[in-house]
MDAnalysis code that builds the backbone (N, CA, C; Angstrom):
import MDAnalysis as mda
import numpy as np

u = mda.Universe.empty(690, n_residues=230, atom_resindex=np.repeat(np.arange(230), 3), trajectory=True)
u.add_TopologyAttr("name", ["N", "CA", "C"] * 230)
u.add_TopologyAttr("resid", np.arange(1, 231))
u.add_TopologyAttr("resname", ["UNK", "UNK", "UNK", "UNK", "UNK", "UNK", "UNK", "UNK", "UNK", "UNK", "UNK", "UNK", "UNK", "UNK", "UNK", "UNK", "UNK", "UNK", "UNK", "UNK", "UNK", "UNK", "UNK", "UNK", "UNK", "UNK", "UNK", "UNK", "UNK", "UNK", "UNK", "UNK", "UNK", "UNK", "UNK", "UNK", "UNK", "UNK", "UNK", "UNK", "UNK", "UNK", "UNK", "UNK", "UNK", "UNK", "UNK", "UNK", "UNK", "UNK", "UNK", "UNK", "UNK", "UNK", "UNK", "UNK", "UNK", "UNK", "UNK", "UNK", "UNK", "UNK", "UNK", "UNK", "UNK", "UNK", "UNK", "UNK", "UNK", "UNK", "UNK", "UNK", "UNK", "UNK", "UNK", "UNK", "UNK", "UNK", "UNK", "UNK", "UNK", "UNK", "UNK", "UNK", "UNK", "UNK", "UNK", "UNK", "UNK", "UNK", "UNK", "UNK", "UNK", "UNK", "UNK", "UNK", "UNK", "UNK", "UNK", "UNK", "UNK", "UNK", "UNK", "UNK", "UNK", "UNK", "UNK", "UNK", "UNK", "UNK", "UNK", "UNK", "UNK", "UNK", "UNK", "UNK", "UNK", "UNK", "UNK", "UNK", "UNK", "UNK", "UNK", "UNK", "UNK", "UNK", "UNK", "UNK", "UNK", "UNK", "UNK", "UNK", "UNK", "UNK", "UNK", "UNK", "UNK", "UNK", "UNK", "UNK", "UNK", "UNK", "UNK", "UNK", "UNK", "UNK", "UNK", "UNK", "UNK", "UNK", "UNK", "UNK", "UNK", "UNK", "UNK", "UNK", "UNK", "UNK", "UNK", "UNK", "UNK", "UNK", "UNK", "UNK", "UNK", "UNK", "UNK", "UNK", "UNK", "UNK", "UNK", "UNK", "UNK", "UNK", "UNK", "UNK", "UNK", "UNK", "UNK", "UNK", "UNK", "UNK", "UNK", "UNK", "UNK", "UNK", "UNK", "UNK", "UNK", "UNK", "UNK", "UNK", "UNK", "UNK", "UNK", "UNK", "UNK", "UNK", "UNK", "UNK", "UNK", "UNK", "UNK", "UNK", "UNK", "UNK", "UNK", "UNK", "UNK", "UNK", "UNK", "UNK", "UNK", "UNK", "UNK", "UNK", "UNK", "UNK", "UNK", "UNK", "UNK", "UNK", "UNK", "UNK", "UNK", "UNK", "UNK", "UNK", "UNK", "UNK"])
u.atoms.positions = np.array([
    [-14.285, 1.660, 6.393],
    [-14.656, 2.281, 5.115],
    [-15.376, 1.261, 4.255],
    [-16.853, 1.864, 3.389],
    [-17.306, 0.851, 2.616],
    [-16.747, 0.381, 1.352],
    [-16.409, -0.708, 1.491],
    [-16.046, -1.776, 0.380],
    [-14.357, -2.227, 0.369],
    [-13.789, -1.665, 1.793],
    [-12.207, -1.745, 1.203],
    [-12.130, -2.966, 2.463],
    [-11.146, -3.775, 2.246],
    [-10.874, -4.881, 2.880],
    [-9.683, -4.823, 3.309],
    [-9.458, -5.924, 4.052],
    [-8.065, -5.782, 5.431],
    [-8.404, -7.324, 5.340],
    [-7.145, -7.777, 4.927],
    [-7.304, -8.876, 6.045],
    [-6.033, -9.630, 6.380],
    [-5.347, -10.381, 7.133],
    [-4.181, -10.750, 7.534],
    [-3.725, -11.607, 6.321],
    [-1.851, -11.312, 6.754],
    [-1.516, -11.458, 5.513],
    [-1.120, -12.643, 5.371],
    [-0.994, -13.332, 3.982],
    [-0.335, -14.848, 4.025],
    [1.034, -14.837, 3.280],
    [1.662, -14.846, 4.752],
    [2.986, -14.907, 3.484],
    [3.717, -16.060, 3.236],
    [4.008, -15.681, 1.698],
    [4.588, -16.986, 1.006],
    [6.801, -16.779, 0.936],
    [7.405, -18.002, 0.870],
    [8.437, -17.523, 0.714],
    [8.702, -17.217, -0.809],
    [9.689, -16.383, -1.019],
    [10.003, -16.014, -1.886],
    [11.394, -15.472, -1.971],
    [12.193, -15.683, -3.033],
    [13.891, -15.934, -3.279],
    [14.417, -14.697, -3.147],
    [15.661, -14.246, -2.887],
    [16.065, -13.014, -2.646],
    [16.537, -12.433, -1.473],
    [17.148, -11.759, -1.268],
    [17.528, -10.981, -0.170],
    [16.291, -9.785, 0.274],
    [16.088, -9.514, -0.671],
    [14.905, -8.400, -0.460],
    [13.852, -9.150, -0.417],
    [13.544, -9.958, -1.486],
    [11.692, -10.804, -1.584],
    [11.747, -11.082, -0.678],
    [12.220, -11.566, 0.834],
    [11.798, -12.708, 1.516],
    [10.863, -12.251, 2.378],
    [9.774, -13.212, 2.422],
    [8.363, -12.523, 3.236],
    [9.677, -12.656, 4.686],
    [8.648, -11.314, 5.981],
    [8.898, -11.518, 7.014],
    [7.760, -12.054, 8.043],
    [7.858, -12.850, 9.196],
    [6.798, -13.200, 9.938],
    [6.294, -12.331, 10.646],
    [6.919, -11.169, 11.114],
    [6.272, -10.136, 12.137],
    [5.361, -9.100, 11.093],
    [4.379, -9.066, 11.770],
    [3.220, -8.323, 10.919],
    [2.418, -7.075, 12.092],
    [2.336, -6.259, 11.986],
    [2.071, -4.736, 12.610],
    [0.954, -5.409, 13.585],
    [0.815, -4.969, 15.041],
    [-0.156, -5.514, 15.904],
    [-1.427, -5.012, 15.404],
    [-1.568, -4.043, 14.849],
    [-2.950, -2.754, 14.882],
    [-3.672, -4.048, 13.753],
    [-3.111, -4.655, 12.949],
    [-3.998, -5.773, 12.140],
    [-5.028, -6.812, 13.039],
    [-4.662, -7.188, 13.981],
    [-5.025, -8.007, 14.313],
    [-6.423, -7.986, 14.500],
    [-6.983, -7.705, 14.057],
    [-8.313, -7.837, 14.629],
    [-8.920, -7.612, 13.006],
    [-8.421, -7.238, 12.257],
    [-9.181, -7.431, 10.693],
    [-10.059, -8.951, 10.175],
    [-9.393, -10.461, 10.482],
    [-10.470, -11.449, 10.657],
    [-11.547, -11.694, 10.349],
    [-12.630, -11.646, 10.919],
    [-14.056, -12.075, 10.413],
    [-14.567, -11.074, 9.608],
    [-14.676, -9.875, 10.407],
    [-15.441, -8.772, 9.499],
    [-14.986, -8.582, 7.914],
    [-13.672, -8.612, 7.996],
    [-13.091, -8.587, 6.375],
    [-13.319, -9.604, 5.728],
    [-13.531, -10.853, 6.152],
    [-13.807, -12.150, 5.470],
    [-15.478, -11.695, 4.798],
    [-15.915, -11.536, 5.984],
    [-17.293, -10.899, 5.059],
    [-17.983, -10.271, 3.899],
    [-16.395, -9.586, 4.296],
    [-16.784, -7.727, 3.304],
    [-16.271, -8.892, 2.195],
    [-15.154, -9.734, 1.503],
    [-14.464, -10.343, 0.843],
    [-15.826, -10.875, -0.016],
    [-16.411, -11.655, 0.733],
    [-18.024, -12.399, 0.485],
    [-19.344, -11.820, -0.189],
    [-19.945, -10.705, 0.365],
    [-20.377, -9.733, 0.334],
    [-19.901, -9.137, -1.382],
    [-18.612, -8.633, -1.827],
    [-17.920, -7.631, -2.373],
    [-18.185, -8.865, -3.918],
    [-17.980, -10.048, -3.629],
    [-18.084, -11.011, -4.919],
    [-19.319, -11.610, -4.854],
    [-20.396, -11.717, -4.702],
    [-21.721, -11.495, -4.609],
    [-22.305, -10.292, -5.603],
    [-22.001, -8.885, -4.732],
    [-22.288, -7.990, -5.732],
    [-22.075, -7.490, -6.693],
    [-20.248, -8.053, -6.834],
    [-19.517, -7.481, -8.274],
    [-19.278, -8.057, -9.507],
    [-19.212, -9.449, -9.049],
    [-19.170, -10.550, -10.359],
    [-19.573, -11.959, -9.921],
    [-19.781, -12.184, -11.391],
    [-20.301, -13.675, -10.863],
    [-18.917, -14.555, -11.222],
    [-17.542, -14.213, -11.665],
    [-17.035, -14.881, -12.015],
    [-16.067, -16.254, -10.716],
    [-15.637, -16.947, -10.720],
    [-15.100, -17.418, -8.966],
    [-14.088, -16.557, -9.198],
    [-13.066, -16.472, -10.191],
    [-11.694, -16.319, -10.045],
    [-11.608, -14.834, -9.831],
    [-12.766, -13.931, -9.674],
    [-12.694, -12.963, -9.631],
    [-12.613, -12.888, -8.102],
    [-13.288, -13.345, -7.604],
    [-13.786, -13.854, -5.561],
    [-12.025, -14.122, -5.757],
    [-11.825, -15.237, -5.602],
    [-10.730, -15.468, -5.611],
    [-9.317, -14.951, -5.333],
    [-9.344, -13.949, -6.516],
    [-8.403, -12.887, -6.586],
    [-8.560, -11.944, -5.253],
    [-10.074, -11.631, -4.686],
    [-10.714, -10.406, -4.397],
    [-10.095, -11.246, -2.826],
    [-9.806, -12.404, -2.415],
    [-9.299, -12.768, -1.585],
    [-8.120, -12.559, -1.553],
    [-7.199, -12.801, -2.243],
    [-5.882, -13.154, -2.350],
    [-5.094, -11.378, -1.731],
    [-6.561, -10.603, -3.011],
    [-5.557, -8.967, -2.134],
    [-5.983, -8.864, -1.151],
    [-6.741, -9.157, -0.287],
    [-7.143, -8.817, 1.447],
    [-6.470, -9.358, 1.991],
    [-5.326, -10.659, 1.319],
    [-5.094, -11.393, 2.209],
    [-3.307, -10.749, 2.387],
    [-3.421, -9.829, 1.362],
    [-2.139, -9.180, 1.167],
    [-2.011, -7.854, 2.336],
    [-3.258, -8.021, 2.668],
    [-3.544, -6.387, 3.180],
    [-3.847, -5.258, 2.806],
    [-3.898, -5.435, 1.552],
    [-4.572, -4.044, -0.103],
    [-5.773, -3.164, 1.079],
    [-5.377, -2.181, 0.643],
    [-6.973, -1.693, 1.189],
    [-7.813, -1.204, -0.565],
    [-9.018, -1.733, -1.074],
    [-9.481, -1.446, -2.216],
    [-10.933, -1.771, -2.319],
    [-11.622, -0.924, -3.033],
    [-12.987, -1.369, -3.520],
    [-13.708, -2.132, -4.611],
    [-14.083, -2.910, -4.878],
    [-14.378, -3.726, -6.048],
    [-15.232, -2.947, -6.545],
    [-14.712, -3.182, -7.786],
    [-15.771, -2.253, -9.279],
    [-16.482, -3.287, -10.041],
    [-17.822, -2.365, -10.678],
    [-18.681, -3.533, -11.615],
    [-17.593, -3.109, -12.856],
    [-18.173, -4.192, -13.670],
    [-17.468, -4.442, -15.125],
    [-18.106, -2.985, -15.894],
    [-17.085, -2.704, -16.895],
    [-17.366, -1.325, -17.820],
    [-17.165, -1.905, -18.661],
    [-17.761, -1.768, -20.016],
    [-17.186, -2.165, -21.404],
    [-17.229, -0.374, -21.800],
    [-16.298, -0.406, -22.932],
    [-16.457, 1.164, -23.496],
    [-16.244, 1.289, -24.821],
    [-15.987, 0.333, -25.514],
    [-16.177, -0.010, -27.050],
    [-14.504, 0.694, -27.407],
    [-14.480, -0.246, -29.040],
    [-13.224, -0.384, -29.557],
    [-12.082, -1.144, -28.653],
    [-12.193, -1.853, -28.071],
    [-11.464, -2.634, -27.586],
    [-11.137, -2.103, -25.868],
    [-11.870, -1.503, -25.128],
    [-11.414, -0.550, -24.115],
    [-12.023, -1.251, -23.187],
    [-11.873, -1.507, -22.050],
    [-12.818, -2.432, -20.883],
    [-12.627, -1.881, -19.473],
    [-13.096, -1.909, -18.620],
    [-12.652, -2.639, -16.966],
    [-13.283, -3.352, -16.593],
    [-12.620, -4.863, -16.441],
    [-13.416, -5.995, -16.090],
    [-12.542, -7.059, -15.240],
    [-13.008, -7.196, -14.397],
    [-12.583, -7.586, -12.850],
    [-11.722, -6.471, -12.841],
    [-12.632, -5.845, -12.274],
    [-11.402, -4.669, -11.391],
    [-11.326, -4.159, -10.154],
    [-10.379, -3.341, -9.085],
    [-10.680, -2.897, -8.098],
    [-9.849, -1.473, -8.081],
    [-10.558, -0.327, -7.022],
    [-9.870, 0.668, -6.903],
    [-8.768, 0.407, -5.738],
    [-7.745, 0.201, -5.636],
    [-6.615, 0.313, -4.892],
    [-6.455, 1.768, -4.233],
    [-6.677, 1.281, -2.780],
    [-6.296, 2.804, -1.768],
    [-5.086, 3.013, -1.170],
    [-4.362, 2.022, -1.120],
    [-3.758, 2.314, -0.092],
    [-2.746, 0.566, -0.031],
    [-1.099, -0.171, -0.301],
    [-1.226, -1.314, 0.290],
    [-0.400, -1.176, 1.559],
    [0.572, -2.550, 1.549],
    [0.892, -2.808, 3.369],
    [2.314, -3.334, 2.777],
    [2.864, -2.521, 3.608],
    [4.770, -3.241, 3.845],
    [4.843, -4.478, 5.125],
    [5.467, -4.340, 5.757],
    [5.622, -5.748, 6.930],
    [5.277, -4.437, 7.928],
    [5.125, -3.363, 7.854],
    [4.991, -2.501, 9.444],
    [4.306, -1.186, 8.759],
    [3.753, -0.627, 8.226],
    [3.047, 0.203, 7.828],
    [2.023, -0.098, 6.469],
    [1.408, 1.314, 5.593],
    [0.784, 1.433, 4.844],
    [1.531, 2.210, 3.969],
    [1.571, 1.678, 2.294],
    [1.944, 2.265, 1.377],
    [0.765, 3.378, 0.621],
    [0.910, 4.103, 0.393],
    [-0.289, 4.837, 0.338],
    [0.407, 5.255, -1.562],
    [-1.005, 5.958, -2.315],
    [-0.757, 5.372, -4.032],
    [-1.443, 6.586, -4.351],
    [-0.649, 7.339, -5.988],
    [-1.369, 8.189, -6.241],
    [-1.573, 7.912, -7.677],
    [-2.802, 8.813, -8.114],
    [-3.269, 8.895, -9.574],
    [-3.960, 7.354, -10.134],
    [-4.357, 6.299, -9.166],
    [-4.457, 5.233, -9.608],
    [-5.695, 5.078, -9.962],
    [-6.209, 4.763, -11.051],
    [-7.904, 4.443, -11.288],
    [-8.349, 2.894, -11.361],
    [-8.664, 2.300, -12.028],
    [-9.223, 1.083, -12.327],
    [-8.221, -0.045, -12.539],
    [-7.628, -1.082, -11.645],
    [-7.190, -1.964, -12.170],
    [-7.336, -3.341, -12.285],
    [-6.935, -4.241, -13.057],
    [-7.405, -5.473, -12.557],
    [-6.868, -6.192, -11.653],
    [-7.787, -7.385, -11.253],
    [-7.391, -7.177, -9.454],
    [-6.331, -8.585, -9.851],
    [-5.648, -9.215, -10.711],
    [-4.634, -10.176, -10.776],
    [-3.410, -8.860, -10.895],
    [-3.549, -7.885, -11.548],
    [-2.701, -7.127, -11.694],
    [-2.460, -6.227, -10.078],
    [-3.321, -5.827, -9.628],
    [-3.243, -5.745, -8.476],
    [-2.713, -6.492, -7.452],
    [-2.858, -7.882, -7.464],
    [-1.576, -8.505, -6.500],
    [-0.239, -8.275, -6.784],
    [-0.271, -8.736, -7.793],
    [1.195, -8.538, -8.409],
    [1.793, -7.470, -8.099],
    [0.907, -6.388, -8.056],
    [1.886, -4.874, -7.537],
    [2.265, -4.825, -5.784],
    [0.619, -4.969, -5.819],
    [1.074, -5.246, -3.907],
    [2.394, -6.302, -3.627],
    [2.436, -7.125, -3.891],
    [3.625, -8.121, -3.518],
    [4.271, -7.445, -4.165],
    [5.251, -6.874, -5.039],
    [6.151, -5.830, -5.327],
    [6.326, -5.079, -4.897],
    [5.365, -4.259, -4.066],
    [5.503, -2.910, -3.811],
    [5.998, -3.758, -2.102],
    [5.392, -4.320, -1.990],
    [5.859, -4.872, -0.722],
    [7.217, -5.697, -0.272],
    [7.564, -6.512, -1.083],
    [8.790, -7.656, -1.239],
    [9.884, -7.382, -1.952],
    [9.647, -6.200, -2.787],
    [10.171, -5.984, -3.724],
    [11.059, -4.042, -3.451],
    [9.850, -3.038, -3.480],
    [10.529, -1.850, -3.052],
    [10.407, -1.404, -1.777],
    [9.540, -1.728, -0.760],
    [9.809, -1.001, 0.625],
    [11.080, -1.896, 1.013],
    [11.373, -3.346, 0.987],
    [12.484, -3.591, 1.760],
    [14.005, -3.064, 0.652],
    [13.583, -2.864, -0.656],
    [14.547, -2.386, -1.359],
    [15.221, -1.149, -0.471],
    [14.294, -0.158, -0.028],
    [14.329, 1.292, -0.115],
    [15.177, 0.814, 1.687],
    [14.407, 0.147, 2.789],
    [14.988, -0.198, 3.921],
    [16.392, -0.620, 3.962],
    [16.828, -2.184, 2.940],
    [18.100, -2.529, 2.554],
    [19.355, -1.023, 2.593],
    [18.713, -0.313, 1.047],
    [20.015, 0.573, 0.599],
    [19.403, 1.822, 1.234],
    [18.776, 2.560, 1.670],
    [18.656, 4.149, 2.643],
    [17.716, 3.871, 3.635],
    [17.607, 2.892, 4.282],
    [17.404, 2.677, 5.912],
    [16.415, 3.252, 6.186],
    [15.268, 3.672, 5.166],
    [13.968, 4.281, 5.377],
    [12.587, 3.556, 4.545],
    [11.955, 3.308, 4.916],
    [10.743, 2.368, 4.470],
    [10.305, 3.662, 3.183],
    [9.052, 2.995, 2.690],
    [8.800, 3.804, 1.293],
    [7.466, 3.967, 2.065],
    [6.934, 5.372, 1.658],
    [5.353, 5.949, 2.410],
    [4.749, 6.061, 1.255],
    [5.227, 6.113, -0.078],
    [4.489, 6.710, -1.580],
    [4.761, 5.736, -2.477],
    [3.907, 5.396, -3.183],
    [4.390, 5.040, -4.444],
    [3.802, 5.938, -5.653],
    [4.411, 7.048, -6.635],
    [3.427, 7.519, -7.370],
    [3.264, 7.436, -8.292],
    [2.207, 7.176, -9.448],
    [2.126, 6.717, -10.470],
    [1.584, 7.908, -11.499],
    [1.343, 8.071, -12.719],
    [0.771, 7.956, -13.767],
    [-0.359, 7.315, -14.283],
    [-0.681, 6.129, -13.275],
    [-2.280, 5.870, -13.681],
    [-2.092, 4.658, -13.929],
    [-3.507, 3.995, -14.545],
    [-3.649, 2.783, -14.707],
    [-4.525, 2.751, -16.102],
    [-5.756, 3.033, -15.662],
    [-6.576, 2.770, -16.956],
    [-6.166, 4.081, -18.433],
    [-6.617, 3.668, -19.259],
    [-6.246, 4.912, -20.556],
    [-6.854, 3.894, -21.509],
    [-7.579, 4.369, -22.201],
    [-8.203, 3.662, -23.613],
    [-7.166, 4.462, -25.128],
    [-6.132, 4.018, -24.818],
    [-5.129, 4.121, -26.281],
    [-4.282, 2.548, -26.351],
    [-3.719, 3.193, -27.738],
    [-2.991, 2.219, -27.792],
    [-1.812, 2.354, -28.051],
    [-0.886, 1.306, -28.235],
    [0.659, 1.431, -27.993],
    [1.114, 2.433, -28.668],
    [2.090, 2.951, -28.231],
    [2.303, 4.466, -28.966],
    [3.020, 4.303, -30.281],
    [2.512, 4.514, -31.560],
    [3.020, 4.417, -32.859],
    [3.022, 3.164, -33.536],
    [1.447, 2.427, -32.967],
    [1.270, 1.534, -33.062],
    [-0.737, 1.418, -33.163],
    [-1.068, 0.185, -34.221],
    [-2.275, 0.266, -34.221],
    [-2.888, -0.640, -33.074],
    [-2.141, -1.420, -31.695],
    [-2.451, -2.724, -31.077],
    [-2.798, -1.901, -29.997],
    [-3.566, -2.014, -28.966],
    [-4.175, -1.559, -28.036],
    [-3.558, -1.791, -27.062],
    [-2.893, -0.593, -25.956],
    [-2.571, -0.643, -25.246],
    [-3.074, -2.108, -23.574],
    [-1.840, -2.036, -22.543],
    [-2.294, -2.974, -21.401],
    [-2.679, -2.151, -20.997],
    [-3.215, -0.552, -20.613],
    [-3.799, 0.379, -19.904],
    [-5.191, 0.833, -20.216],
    [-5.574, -0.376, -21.880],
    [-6.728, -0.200, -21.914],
    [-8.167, -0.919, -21.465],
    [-7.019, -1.703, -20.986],
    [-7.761, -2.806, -19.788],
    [-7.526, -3.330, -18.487],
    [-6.940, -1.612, -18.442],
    [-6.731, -1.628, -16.798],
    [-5.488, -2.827, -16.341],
    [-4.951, -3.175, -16.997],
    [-3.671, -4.758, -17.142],
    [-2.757, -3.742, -16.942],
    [-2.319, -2.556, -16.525],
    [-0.766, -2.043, -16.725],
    [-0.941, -1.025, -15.053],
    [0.484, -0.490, -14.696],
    [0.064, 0.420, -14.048],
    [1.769, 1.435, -14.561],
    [1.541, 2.267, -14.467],
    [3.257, 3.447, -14.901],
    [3.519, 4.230, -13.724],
    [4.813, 3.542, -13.028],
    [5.255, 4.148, -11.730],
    [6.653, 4.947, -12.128],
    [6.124, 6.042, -11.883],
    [7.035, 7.496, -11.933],
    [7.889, 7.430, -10.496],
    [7.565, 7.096, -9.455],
    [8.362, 7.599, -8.155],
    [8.432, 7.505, -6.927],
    [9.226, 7.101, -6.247],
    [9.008, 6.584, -4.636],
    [9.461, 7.603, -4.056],
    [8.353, 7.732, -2.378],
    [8.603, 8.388, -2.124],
    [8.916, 7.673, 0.079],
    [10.304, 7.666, 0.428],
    [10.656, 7.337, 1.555],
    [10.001, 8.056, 2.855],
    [9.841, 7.065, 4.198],
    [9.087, 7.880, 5.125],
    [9.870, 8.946, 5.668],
    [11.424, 9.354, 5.223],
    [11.921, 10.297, 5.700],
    [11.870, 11.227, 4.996],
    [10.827, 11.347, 3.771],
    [11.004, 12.940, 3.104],
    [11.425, 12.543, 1.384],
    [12.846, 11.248, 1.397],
    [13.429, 11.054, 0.132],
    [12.661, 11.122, -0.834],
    [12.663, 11.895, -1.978],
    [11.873, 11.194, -3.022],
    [12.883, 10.656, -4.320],
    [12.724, 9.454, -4.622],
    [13.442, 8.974, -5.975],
    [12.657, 8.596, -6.997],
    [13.013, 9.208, -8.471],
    [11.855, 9.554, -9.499],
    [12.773, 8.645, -10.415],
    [11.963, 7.743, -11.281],
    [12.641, 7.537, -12.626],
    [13.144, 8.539, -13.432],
    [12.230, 9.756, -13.906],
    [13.031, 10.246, -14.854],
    [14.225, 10.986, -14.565],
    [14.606, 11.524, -12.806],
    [15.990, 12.085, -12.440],
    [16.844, 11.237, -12.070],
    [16.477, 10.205, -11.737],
    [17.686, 9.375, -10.979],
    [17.758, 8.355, -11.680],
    [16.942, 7.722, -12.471],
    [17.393, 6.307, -13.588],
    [18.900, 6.743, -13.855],
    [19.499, 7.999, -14.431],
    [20.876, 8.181, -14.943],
    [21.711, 8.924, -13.652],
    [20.570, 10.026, -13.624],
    [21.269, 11.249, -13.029],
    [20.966, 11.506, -11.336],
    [21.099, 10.055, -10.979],
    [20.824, 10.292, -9.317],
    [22.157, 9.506, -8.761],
    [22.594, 9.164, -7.653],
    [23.045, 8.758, -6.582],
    [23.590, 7.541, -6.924],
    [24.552, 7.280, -6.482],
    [24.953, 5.803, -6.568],
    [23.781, 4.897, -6.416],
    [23.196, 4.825, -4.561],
    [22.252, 4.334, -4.488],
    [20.786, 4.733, -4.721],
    [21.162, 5.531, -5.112],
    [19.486, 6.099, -5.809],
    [19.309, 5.322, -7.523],
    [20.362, 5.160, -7.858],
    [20.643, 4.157, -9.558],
    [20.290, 2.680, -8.768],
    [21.160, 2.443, -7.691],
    [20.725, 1.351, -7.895],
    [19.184, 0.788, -7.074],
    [18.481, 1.648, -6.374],
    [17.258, 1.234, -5.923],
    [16.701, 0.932, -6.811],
    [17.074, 2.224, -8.138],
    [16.112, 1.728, -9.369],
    [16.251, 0.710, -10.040],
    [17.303, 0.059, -9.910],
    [17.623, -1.207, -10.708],
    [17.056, -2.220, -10.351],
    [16.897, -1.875, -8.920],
    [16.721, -3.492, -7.929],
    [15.298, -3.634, -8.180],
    [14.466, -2.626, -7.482],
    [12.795, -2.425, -7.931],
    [12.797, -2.622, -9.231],
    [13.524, -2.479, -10.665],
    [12.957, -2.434, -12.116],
    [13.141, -4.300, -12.140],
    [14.132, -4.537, -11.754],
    [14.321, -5.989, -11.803],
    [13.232, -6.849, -10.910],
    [13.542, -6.539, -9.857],
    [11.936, -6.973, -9.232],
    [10.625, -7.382, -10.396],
    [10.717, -6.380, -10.640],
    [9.478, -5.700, -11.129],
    [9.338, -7.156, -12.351],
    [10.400, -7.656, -12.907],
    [10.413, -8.344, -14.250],
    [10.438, -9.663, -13.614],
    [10.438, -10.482, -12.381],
    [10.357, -11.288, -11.634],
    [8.513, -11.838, -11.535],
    [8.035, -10.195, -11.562],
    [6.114, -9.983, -11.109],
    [5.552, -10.384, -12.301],
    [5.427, -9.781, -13.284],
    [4.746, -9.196, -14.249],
    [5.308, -9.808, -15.895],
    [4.388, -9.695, -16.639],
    [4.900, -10.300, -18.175],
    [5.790, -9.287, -18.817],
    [5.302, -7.857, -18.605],
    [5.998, -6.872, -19.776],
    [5.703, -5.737, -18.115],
    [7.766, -5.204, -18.094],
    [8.205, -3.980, -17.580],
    [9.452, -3.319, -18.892],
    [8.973, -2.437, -19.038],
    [9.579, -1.394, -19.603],
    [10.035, 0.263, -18.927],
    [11.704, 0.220, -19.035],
    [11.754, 1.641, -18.537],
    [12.782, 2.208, -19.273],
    [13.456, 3.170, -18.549],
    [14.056, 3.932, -19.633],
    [15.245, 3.820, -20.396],
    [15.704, 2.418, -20.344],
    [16.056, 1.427, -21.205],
    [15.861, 0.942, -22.272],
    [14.427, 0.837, -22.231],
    [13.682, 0.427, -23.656],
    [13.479, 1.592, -24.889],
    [13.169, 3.062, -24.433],
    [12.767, 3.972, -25.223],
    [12.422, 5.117, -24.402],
    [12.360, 6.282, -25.426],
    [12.171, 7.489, -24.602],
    [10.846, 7.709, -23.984],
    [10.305, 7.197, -24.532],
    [8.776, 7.250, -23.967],
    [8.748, 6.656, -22.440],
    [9.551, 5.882, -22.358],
    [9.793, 5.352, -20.788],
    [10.805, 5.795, -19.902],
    [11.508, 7.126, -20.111],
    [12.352, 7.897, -19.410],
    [11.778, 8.097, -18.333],
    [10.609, 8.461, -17.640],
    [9.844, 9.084, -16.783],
    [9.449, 8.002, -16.130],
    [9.359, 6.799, -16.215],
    [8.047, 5.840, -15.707],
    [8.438, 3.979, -15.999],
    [8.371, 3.896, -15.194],
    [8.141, 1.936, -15.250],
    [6.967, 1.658, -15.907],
    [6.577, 1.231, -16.899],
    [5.368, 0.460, -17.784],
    [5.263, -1.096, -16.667],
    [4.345, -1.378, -15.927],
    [4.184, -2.660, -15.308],
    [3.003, -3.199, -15.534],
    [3.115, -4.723, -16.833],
    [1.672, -4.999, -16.832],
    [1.804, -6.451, -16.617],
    [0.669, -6.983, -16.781],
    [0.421, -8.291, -16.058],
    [-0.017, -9.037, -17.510],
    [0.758, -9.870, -17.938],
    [0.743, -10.180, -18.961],
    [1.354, -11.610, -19.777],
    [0.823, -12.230, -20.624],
    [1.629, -13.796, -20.739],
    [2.685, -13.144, -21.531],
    [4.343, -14.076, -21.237],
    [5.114, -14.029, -21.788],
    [6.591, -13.279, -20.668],
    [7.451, -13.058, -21.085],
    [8.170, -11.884, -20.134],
    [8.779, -11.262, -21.669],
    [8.846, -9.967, -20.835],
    [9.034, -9.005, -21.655],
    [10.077, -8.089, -20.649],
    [11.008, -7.541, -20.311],
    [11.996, -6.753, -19.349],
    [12.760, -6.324, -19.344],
    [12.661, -4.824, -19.780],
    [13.559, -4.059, -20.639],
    [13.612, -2.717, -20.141],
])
């Protein structure tokens, strides 16, 4: 497919029972290598001149992301997408996580999810119900508003946030923030705990339905200085 990249993964260690990269990686990769190194080359050439943008645009191929690099948008009043990529699809240690409703994000924010979604909730979901995660579904990424009841401009207006509503297991399970944060399962409470905590390990500011009602439904995950994890 044009513009989406593959490329073998580098894994780093990381603390935890769940984070810890594994060494076995799906055979069907093997052969991603040169051609993706290309497309990697190629993709920061045409999209920015910045390095750290290349850079980044490496780091998710090297995660296994499948995504397309976007040119920069400005859209006035404070609203942007700049270094960004469309995210299709990422990679657990033996399959593809596949993503819905996602538009424009930035591609530092984009690792950060892939290594979460990877280190963080498929081995979560394997650990406590013995089934890998096939979905992750979201609420989106980009939105030109700002914080709600507030004059400061949202992380979704620069593509810096993404709001995950719900996993969905390769056996069918689906576990949603807004039913199961309270009103689900022993281990359906605590997948959500483990992934929300994760989540504040990745990222500067996670908010869920802990923090306020506005976050009953959805994980707020943005990429951001400071920690914020609530």
């Amino acid at each position: 497919m044009r513009g989406t990249v593959l490329i073998l993964p580098l894994l780093g260690l990381l603390a935890g029972c769940v984070d810890i990269p594994r060494s076995k990686s799906p055979q069907s990769r093997e052969g991603a290598g040169k051609s993706s190194r290309q497309a990697v080359r190629q993709s920061t050439r045409t999209f920015s001149p910045r390095p750290e943008y290349g850079q980044c645009l490496s780091k998710l191929g090297a995660q296994q992301a499948s995504f397309r690099p976007l040119e920069d948008k400005y859209y006035g009043k404070g609203c942007s997408t700049l270094g960004t990529v469309q995210l299709s699809s990422l990679a657990s240690d033996t399959a593809s996580l596949s993503l819905t409703n996602l538009g424009p994000v930035t591609c530092p924010m984009a690792t950060g999810f892939a290594g979460w979604a990877r280190f963080g909730v498929d081995r979560a979901a394997e650990q406590i119900f013995g089934s890998r995660v096939a979905r992750i579904e979201t609420y989106g990424s980009y939105n030109c508003r700002n914080v709600a009841g507030t004059s400061r401009r949202s992380g979704h207006a620069t593509a810096n946030a993404i709001d995950v509503s719900a996993f969905v297991l390769a056996d069918g399970h689906r576990i949603s923030v807004l039913d199961d944060w309270s009103g689900g399962s022993r281990e359906e409470r605590r997948f959500l705990r483990i992934v929300h905590d994760s989540a504040c390990k990745r990222f500067g500011m996670v908010l869920g339905p802990d923090y306020n009602s506005a976050h009953e439904n959805h994980f707020h995950l943005e990429a951001s200085d400071g920690s914020f994890c609530r």
